[in-house]
N, C-alpha and C positions, 0 to 999 in steps of 0.2 A: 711482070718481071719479078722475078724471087731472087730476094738477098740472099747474098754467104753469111752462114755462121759466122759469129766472129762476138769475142767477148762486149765490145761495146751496144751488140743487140741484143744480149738473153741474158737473162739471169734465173741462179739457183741457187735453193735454199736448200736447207737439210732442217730435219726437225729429229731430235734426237727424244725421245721417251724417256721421261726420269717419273720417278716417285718423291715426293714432296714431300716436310717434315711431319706433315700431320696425315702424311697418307696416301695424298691424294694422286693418281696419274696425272702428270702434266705434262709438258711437253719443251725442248729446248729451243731457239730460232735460231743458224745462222747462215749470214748469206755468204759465200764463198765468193774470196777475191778476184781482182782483175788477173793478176797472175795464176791463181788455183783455174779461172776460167779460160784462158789461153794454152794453160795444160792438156785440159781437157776436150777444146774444140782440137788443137792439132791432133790428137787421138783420135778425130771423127775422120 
């Protein structure tokens, strides 16, 4: 049996690409809220 989408089973992150003071590539983490996810699943 396969669940529905639905913000309470997935989750997503973004990771955003920055450069660091000494240089170096690193990376940003964030994970998008219950509402930014409820957004999103009704768009599916």
């Amino acid at each position: 049996m396969e669940e529905k989408l639905t913000s309470s089973n997935v989750e997503i992150v973004t990771i955003k690409p920055i450069v660091d003071e000494s240089g170096r590539k690193t990376g940003k983490f964030e994970r998008l809220t219950k509402e930014q996810l409820d957004v999103l699943v009704a768009d599916l």
